[in-house]
mmCIF file of the N, C-alpha and C atoms, coordinates in Angstrom:
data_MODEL
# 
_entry.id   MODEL 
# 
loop_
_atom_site.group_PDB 
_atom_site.id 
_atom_site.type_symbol 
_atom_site.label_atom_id 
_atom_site.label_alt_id 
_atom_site.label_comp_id 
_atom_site.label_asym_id 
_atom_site.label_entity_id 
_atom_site.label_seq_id 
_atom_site.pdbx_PDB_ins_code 
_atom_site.Cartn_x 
_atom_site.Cartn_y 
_atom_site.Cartn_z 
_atom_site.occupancy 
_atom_site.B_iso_or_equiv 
_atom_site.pdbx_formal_charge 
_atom_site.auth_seq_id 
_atom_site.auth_comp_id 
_atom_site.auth_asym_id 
_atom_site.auth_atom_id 
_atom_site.pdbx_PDB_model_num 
ATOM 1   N N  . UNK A 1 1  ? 19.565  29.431  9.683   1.00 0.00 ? 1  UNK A N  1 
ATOM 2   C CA . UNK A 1 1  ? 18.132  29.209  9.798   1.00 0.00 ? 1  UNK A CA 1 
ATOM 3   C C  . UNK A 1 1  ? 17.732  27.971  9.003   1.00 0.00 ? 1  UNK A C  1 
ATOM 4   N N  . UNK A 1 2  ? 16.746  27.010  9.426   1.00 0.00 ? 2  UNK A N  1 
ATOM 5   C CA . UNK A 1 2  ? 16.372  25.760  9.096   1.00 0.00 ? 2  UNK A CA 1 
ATOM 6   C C  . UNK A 1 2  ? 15.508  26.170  7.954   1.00 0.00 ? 2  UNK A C  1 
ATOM 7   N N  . UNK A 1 3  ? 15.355  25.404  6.985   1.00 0.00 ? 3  UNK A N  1 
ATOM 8   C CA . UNK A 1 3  ? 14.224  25.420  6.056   1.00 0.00 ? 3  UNK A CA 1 
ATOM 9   C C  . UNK A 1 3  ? 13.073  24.615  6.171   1.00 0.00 ? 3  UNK A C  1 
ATOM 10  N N  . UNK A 1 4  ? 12.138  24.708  5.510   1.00 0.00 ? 4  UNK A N  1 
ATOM 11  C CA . UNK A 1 4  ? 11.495  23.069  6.141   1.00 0.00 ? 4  UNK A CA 1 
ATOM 12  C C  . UNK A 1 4  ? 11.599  22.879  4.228   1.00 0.00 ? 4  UNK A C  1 
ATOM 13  N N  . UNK A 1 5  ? 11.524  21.776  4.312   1.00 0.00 ? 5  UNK A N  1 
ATOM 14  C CA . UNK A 1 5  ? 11.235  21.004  2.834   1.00 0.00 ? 5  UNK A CA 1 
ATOM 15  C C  . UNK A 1 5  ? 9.733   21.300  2.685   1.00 0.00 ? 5  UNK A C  1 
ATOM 16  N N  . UNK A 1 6  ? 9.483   21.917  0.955   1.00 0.00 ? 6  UNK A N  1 
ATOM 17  C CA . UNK A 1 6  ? 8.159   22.176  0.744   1.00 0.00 ? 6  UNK A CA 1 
ATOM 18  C C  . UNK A 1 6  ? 7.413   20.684  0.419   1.00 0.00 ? 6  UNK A C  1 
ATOM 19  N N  . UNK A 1 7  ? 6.570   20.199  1.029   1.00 0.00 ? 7  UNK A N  1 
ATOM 20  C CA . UNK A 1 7  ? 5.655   19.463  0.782   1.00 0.00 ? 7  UNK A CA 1 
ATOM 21  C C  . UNK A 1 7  ? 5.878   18.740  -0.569  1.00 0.00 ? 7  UNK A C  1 
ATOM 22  N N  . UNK A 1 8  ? 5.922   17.975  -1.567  1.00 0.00 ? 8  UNK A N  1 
ATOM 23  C CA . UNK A 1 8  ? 5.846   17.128  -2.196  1.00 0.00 ? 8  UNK A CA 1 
ATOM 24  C C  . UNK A 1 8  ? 5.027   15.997  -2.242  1.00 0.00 ? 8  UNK A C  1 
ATOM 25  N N  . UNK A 1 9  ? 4.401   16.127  -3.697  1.00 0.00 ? 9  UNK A N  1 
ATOM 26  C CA . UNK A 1 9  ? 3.151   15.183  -4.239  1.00 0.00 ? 9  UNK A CA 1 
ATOM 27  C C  . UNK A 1 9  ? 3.900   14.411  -4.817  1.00 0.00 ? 9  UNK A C  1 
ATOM 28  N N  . UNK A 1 10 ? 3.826   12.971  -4.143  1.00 0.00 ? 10 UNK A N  1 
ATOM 29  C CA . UNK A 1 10 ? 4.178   11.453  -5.065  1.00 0.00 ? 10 UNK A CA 1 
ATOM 30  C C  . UNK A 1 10 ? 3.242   10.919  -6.009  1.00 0.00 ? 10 UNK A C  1 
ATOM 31  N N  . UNK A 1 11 ? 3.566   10.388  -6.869  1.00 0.00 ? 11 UNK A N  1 
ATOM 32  C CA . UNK A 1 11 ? 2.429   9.755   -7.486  1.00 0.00 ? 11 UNK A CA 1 
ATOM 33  C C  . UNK A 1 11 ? 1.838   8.389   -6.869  1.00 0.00 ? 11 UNK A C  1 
ATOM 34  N N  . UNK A 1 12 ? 1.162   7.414   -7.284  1.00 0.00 ? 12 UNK A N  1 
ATOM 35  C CA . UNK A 1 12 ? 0.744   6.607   -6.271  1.00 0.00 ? 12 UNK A CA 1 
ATOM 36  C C  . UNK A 1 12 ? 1.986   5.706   -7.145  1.00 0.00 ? 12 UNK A C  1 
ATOM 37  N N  . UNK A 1 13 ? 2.213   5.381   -8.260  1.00 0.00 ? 13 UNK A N  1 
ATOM 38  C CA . UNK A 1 13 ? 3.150   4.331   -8.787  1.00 0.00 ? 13 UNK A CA 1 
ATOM 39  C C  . UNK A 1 13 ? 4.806   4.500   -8.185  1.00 0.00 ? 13 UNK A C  1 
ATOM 40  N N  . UNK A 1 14 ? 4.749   5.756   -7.654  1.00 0.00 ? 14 UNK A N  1 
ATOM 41  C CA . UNK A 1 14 ? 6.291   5.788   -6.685  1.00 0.00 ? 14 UNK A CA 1 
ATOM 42  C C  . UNK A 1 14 ? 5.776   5.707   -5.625  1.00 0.00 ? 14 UNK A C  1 
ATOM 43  N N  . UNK A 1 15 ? 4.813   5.733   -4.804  1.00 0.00 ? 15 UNK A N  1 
ATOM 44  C CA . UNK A 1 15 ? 4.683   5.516   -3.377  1.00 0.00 ? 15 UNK A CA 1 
ATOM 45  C C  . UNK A 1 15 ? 4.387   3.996   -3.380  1.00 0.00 ? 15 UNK A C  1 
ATOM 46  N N  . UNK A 1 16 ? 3.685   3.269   -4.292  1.00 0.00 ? 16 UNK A N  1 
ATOM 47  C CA . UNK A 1 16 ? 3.853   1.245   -4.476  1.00 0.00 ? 16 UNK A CA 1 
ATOM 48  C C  . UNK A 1 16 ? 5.014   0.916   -4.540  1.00 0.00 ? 16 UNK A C  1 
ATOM 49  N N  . UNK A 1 17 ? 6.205   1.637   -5.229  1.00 0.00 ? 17 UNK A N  1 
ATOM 50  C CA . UNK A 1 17 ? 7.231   0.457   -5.854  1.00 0.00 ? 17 UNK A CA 1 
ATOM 51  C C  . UNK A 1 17 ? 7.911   0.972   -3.906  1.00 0.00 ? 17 UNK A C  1 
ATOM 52  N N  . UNK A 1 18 ? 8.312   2.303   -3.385  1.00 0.00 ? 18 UNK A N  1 
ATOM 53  C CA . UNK A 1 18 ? 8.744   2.264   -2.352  1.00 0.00 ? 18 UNK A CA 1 
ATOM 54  C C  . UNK A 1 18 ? 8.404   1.218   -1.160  1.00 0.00 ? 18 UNK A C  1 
ATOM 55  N N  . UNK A 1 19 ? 7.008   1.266   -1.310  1.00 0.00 ? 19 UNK A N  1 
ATOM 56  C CA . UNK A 1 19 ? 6.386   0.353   -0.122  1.00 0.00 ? 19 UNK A CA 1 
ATOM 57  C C  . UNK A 1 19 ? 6.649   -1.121  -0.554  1.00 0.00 ? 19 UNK A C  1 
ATOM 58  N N  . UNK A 1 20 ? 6.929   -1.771  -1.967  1.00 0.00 ? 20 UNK A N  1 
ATOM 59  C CA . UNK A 1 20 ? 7.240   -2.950  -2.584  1.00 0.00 ? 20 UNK A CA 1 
ATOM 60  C C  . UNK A 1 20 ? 8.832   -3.004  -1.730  1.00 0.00 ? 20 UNK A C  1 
ATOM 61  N N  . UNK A 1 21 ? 9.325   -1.900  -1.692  1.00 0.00 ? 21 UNK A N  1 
ATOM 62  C CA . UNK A 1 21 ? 11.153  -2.485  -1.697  1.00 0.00 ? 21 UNK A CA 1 
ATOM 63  C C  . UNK A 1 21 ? 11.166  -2.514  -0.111  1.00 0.00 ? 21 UNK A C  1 
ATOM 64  N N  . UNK A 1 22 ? 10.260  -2.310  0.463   1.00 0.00 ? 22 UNK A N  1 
ATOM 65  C CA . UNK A 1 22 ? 10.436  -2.543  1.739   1.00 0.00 ? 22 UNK A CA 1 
ATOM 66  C C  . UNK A 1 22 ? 9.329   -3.841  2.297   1.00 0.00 ? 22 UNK A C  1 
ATOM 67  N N  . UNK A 1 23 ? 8.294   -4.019  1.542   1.00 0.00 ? 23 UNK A N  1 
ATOM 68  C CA . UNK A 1 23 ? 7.561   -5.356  1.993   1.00 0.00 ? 23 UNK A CA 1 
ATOM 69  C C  . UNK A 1 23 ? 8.288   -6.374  1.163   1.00 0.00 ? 23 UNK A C  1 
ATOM 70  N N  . UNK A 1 24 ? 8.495   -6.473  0.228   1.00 0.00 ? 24 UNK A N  1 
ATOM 71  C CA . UNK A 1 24 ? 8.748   -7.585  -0.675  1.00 0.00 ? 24 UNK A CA 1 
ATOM 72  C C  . UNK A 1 24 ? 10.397  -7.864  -0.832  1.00 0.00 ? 24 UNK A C  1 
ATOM 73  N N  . UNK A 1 25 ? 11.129  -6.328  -0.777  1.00 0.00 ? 25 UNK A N  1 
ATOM 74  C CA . UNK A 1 25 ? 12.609  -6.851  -1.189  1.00 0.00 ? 25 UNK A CA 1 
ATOM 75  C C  . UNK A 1 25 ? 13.073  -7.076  0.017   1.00 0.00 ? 25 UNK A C  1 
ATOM 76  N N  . UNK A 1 26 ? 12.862  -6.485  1.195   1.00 0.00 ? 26 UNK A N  1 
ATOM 77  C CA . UNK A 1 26 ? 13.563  -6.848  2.501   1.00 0.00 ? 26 UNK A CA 1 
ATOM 78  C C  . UNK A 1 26 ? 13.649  -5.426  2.897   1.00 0.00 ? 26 UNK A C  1 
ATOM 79  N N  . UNK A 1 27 ? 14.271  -4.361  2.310   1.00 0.00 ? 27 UNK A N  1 
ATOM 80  C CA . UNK A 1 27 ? 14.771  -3.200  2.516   1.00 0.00 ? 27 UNK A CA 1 
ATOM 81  C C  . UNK A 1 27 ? 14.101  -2.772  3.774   1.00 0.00 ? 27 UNK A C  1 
ATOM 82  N N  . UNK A 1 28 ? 15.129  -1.905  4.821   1.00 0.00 ? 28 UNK A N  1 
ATOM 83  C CA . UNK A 1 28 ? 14.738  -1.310  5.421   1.00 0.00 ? 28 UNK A CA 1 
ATOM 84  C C  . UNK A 1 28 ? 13.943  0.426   5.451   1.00 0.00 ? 28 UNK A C  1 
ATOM 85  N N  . UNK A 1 29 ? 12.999  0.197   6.224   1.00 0.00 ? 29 UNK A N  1 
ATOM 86  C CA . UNK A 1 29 ? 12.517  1.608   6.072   1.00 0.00 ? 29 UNK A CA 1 
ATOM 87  C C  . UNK A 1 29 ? 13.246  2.986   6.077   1.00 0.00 ? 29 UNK A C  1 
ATOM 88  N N  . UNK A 1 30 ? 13.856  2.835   6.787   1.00 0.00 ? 30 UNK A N  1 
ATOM 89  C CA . UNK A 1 30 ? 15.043  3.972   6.680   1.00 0.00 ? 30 UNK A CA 1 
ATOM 90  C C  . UNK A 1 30 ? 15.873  3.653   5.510   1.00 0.00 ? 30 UNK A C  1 
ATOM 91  N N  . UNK A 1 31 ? 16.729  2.850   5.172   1.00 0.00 ? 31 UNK A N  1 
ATOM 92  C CA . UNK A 1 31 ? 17.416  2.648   4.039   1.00 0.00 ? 31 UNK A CA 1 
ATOM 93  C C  . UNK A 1 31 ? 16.424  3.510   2.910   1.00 0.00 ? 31 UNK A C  1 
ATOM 94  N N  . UNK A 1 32 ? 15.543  2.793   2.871   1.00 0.00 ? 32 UNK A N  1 
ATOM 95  C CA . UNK A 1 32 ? 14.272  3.072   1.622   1.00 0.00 ? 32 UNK A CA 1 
ATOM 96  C C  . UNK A 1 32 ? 14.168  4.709   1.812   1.00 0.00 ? 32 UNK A C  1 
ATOM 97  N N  . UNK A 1 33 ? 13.690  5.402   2.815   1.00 0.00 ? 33 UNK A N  1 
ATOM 98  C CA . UNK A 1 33 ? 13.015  6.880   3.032   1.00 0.00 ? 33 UNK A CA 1 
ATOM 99  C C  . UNK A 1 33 ? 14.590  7.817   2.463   1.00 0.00 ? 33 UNK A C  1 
ATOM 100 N N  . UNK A 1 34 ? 15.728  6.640   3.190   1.00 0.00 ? 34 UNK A N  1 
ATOM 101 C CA . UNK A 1 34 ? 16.929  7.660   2.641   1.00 0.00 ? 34 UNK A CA 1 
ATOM 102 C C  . UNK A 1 34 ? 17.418  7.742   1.447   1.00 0.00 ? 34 UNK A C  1 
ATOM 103 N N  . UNK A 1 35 ? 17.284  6.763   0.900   1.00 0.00 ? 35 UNK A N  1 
ATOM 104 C CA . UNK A 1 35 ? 17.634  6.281   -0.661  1.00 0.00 ? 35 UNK A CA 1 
ATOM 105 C C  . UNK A 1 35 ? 16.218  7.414   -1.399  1.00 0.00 ? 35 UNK A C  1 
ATOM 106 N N  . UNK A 1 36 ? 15.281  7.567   -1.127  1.00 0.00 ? 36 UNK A N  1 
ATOM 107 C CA . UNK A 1 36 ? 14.188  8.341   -2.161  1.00 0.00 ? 36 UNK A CA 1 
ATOM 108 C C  . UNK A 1 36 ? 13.881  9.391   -1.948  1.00 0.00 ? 36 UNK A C  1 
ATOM 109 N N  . UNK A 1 37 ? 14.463  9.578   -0.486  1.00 0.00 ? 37 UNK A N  1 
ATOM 110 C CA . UNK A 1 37 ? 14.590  11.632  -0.342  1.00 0.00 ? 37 UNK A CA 1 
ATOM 111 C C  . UNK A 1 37 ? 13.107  11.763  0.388   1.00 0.00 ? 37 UNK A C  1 
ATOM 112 N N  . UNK A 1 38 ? 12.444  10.636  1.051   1.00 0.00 ? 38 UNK A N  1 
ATOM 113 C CA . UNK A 1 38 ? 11.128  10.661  1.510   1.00 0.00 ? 38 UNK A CA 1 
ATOM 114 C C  . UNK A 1 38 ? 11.120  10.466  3.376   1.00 0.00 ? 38 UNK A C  1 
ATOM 115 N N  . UNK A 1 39 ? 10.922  11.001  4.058   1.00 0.00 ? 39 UNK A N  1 
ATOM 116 C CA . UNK A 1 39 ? 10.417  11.046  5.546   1.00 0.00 ? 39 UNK A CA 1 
ATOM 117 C C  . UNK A 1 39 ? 9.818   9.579   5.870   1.00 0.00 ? 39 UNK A C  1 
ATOM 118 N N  . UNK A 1 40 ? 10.752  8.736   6.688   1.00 0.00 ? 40 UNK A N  1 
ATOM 119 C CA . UNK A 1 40 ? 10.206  7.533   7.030   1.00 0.00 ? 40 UNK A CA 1 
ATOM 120 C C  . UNK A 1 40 ? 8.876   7.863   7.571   1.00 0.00 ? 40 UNK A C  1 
ATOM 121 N N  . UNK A 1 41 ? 8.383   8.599   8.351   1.00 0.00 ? 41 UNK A N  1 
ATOM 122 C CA . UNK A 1 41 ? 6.953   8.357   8.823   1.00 0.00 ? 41 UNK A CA 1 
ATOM 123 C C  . UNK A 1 41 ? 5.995   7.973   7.631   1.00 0.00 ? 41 UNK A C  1 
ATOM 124 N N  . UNK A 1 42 ? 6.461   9.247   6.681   1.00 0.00 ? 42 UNK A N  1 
ATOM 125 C CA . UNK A 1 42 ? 5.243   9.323   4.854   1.00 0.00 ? 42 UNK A CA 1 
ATOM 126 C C  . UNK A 1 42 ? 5.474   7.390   4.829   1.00 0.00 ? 42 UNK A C  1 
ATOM 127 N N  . UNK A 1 43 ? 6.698   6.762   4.438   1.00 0.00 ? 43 UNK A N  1 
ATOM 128 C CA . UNK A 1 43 ? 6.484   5.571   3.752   1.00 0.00 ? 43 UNK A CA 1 
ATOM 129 C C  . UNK A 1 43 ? 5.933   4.874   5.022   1.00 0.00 ? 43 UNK A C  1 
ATOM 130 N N  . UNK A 1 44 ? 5.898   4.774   6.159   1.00 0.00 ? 44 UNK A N  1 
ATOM 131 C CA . UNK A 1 44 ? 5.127   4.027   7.318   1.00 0.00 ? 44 UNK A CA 1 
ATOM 132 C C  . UNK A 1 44 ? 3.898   4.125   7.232   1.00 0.00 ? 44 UNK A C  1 
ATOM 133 N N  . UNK A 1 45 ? 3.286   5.311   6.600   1.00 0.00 ? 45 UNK A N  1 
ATOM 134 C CA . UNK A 1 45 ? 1.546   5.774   6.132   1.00 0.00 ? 45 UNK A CA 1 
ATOM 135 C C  . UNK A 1 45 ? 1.568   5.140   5.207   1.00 0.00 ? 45 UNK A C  1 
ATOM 136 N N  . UNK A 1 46 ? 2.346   5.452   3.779   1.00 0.00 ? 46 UNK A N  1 
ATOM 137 C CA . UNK A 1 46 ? 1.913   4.730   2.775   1.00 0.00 ? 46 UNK A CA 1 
ATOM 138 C C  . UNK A 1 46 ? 1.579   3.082   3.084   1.00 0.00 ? 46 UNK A C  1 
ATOM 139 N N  . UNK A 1 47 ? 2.976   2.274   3.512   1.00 0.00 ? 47 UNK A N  1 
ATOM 140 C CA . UNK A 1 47 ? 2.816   0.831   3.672   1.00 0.00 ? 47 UNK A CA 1 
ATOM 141 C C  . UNK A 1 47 ? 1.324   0.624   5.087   1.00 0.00 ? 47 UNK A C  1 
ATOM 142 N N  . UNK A 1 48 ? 1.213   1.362   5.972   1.00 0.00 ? 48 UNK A N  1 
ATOM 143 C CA . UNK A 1 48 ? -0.626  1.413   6.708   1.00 0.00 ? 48 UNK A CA 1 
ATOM 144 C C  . UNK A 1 48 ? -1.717  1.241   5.401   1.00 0.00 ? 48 UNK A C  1 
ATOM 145 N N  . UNK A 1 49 ? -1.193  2.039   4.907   1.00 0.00 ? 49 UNK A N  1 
ATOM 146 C CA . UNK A 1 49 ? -2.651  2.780   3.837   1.00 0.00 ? 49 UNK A CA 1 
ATOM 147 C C  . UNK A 1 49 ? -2.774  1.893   2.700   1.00 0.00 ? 49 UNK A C  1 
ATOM 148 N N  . UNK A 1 50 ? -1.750  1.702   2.073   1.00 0.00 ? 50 UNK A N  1 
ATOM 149 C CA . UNK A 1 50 ? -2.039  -0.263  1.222   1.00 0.00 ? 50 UNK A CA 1 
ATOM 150 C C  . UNK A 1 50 ? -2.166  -1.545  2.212   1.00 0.00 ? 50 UNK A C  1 
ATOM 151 N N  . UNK A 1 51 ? -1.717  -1.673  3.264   1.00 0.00 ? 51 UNK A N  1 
ATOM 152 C CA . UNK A 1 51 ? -2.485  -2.630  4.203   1.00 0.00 ? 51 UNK A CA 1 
ATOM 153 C C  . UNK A 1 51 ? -3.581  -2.661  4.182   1.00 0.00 ? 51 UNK A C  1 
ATOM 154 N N  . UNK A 1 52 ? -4.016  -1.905  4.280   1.00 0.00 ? 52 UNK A N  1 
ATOM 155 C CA . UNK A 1 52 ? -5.668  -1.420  4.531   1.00 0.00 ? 52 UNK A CA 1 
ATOM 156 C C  . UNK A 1 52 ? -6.556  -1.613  3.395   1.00 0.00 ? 52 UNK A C  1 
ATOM 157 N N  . UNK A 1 53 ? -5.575  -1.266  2.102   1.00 0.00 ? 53 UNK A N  1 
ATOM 158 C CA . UNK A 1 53 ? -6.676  -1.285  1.165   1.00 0.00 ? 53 UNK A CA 1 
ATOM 159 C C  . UNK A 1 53 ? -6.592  -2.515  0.600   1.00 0.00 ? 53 UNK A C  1 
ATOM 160 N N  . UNK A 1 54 ? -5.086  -3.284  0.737   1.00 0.00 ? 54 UNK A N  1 
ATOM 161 C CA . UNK A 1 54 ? -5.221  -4.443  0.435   1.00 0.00 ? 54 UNK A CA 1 
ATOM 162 C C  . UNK A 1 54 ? -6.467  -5.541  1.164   1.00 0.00 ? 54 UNK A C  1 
ATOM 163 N N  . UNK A 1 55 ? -6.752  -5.166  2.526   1.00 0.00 ? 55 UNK A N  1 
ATOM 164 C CA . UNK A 1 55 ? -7.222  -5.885  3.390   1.00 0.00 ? 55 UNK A CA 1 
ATOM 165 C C  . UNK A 1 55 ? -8.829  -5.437  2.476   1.00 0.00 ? 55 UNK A C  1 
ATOM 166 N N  . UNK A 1 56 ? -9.171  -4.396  2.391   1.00 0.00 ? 56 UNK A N  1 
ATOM 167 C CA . UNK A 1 56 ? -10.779 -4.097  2.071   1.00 0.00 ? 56 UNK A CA 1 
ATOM 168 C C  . UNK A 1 56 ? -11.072 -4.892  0.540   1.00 0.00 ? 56 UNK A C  1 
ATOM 169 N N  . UNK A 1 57 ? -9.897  -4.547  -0.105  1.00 0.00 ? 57 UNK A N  1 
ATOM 170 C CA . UNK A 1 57 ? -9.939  -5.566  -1.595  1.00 0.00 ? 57 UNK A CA 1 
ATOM 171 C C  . UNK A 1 57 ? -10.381 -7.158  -1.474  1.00 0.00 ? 57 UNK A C  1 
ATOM 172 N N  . UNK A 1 58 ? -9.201  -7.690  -0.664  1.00 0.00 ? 58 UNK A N  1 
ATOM 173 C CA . UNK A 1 58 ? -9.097  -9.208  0.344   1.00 0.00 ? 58 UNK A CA 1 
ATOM 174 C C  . UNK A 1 58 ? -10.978 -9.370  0.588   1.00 0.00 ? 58 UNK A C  1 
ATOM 175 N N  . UNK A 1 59 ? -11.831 -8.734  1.688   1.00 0.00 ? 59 UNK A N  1 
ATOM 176 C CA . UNK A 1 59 ? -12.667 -8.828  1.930   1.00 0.00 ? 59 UNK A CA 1 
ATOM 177 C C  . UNK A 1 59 ? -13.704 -8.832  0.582   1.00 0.00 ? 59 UNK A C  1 
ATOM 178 N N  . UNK A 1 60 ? -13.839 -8.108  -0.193  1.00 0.00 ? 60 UNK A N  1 
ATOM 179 C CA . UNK A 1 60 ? -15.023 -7.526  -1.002  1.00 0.00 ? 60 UNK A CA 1 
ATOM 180 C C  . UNK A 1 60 ? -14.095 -9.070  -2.405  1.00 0.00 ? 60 UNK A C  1 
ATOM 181 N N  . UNK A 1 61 ? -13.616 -9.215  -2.219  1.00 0.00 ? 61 UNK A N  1 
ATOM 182 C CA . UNK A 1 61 ? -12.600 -10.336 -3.145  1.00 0.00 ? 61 UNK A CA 1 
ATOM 183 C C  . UNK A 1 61 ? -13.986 -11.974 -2.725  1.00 0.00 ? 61 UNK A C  1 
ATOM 184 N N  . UNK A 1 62 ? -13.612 -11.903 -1.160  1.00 0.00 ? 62 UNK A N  1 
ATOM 185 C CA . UNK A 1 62 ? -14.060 -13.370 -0.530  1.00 0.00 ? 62 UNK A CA 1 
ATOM 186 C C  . UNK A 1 62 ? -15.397 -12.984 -0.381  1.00 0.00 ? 62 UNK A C  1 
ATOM 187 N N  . UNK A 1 63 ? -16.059 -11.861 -0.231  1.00 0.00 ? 63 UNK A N  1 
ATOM 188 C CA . UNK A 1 63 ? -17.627 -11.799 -0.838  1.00 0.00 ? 63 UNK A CA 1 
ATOM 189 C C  . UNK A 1 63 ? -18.336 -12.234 -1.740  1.00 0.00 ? 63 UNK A C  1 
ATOM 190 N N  . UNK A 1 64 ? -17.527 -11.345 -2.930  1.00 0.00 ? 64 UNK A N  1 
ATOM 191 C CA . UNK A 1 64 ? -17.878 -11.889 -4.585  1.00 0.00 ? 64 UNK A CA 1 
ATOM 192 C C  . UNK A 1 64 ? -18.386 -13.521 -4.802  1.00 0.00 ? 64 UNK A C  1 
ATOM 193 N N  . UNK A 1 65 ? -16.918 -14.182 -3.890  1.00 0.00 ? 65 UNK A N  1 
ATOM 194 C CA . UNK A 1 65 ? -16.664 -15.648 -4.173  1.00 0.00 ? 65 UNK A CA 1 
ATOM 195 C C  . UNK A 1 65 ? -18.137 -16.456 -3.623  1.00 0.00 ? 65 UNK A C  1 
ATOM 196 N N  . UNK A 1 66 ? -18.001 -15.849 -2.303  1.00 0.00 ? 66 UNK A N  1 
ATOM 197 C CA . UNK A 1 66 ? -19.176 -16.440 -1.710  1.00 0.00 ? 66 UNK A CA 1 
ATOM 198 C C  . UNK A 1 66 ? -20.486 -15.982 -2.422  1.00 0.00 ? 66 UNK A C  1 
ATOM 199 N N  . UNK A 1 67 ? -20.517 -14.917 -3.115  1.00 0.00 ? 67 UNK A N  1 
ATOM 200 C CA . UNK A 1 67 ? -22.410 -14.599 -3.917  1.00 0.00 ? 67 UNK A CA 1 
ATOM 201 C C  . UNK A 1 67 ? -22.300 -15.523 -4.933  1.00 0.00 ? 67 UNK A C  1 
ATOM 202 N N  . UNK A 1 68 ? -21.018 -15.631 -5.399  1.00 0.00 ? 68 UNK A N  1 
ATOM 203 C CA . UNK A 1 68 ? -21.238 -16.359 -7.109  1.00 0.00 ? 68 UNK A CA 1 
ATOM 204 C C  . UNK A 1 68 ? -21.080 -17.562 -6.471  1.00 0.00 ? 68 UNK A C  1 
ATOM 205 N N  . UNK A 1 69 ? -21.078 -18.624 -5.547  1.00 0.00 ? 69 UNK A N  1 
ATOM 206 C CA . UNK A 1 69 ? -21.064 -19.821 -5.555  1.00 0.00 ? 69 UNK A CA 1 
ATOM 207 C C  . UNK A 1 69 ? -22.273 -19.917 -4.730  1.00 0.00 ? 69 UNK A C  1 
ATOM 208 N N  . UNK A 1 70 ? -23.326 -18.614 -4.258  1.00 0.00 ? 70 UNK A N  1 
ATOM 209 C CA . UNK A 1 70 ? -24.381 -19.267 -3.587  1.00 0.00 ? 70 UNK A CA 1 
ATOM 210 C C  . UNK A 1 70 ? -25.490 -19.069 -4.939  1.00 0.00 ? 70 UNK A C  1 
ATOM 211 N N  . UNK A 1 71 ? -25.032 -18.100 -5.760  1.00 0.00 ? 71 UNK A N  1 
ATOM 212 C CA . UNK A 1 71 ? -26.021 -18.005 -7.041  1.00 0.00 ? 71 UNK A CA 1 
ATOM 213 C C  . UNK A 1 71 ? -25.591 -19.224 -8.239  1.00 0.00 ? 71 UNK A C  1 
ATOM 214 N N  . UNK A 1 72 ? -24.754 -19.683 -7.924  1.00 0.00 ? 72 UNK A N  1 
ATOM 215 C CA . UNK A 1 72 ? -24.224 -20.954 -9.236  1.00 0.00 ? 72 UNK A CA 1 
ATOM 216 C C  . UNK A 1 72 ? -25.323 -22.564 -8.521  1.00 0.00 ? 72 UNK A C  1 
ATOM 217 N N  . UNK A 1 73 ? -25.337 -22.025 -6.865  1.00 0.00 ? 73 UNK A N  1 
ATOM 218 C CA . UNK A 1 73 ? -26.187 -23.195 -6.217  1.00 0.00 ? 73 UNK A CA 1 
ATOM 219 C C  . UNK A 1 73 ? -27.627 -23.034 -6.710  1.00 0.00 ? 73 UNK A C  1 
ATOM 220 N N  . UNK A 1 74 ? -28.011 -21.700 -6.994  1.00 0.00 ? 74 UNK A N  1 
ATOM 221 C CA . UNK A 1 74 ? -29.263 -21.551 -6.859  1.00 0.00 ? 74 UNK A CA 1 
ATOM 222 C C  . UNK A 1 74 ? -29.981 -21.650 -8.356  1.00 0.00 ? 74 UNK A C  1 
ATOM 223 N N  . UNK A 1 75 ? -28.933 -21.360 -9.313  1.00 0.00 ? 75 UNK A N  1 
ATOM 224 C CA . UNK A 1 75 ? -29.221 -21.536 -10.783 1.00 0.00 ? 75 UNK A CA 1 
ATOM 225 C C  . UNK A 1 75 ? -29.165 -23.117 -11.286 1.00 0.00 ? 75 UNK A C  1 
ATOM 226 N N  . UNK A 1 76 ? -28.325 -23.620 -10.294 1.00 0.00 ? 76 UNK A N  1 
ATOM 227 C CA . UNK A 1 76 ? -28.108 -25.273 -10.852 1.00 0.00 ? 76 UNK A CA 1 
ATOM 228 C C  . UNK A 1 76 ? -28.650 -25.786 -10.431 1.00 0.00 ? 76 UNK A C  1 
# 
């Protein structure tokens, strides 16, 4: 009879460095999910889910830039 694996909580500083060794070192996703005992789909969500937040950071980043250089116009 099959077991299923009980669910497991990562912390977010092991779900970054995983998604790091696969954006940044080269590693493959499978290599990576097999090497950390983690279900390639989970690290395919994780690396979605920092895309995403990288992208909303990115945005609210080039906002900022644009208020403080239309208020540096408007003070000077």
């Amino acid at each position: 009879m099959e077991t299923k694996k009980s669910q497991q909580r990562f912390t977010e500083e092991f779900k970054t460095e995983a998604v790091r060794q696969v954006t940044e070192r080269g590693h493959s996703v499978a290599e990576v999910a097999a090497r950390l005992d983690v279900s390639s789909h989970s690290l395919y969500a994780w690396i979605k889910r920092l895309k995403a937040e990288l992208h909303r950071v990115t945005e609210a980043r080039d906002i900022l830039k644009k208020a403080a250089a239309y208020f540096a116009r408007q003070s000077g």
